[in-house]
C-alpha positions in Angstrom: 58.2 -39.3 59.2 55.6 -38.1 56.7 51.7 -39.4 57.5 50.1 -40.2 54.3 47.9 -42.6 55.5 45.6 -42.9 58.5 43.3 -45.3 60.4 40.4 -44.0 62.2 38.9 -46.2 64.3 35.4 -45.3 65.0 32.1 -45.8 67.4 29.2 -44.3 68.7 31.8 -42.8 71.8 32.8 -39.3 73.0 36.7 -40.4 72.1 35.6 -41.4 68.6 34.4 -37.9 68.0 37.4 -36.6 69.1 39.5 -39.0 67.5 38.0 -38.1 64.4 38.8 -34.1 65.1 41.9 -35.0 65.6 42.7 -37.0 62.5 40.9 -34.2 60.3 43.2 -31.5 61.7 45.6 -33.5 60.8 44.4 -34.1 57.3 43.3 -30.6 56.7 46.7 -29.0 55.8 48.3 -32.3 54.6 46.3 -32.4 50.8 48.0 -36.1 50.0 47.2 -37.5 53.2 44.1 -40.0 53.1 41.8 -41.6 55.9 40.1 -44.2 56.4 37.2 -44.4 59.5 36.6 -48.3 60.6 33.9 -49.4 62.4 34.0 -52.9 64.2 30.9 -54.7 64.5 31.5 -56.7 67.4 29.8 -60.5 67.1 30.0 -63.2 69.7 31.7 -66.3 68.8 28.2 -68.8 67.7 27.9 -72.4 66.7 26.1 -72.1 63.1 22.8 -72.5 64.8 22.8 -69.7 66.7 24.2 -67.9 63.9 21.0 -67.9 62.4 19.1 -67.0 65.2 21.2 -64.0 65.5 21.1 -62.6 61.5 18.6 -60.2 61.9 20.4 -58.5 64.9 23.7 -58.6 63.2 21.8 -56.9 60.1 20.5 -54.0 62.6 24.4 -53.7 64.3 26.1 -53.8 60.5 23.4 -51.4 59.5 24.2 -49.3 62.7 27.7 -49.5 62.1 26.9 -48.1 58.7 24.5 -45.5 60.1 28.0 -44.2 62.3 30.1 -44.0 59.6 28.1 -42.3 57.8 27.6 -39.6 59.9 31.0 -39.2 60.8 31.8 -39.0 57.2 29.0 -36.3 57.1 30.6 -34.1 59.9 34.1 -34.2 58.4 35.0 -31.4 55.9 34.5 -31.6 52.3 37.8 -31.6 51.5 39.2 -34.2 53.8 36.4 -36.4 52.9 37.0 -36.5 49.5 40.1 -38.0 50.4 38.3 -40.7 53.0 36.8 -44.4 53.2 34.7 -46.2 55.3 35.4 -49.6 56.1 32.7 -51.9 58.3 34.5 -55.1 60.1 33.0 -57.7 62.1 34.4 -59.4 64.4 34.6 -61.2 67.9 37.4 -58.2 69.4 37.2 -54.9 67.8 40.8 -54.3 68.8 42.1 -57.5 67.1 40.0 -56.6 64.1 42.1 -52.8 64.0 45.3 -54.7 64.9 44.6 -56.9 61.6 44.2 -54.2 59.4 46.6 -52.1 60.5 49.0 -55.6 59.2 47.0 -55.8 56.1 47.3 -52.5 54.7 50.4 -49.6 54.7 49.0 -47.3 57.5 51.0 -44.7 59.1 49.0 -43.9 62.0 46.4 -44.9 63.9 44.2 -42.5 65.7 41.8 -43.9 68.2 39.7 -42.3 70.9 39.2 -43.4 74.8 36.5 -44.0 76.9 37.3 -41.3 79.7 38.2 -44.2 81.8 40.5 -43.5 84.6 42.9 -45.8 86.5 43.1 -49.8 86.4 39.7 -50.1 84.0 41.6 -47.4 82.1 43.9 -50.4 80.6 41.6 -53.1 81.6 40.2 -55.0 78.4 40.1 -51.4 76.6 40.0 -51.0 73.0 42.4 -48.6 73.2 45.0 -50.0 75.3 44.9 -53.3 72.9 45.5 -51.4 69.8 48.5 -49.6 71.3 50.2 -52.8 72.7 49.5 -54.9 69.3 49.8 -52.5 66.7 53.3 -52.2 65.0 52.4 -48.6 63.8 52.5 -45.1 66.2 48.8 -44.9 67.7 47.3 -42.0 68.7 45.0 -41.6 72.0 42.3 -39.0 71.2 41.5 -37.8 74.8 
């Protein structure tokens, strides 16, 4: 199987970083291989009311979201991220959001990191664990 394109799911999280060291050493020797880093901003499900009331913190979380890609953009290679795009979601479960886009466009792989959890809250509601069960696509644990 040859990996031309790759999801990166990113946060602000120890896995994330290592996710995205993972995906770039994969990207590194592979010149037609592309990323792309996704950030999930995570909303709560609001009547239109409180949607309002809660604009100007989901301005500060999308530009936070954007403030993380960006960085992670910044500490990849300038090779591979020439060949790399950010996309910012939002959405009530991050994992569903990744799971969705993963259906929506011809990825390869997915490459997403862990929180370090260990045991039962290892699989517990995690990110992680989602992605792997709904995802019809290999994903890769960054540990």
């Amino acid at each position: 199987m040859k990996i031309n394109k790759v999801l990166v799911a990113v946060d602000e999280s120890e896995g994330a970083k290592r996710a995205l060291e993972v995906a770039e050493a994969l990207a590194a020797p592979a010149p037609d291989m592309h990323l792309d880093l996704v950030y999930v901003v995570p909303i709560p499900l609001l009547d239109e009311s409180q949607t309002a009331s809660f604009k100007e913190i989901l301005d500060m979380m999308i530009s936070d979201g954007e403030d993380v890609l960006a960085k992670m953009e910044g500490d990849m290679s300038d090779d591979v991220a020439a060949r790399t795009e950010t996309l910012l979601l939002t959405g009530v479960n991050p994992a569903t959001e990744i799971i969705k886009l993963t259906e929506q466009r011809a990825y390869d792989l997915v490459v997403i990191g862990n929180r370090g959890l260990s045991g039962l809250k290892e699989y517990m509601g995690s990110v992680s664990h989602k992605v792997v069960n709904g995802a019809k696509v290999p994903v890769l644990i960054a540990k």
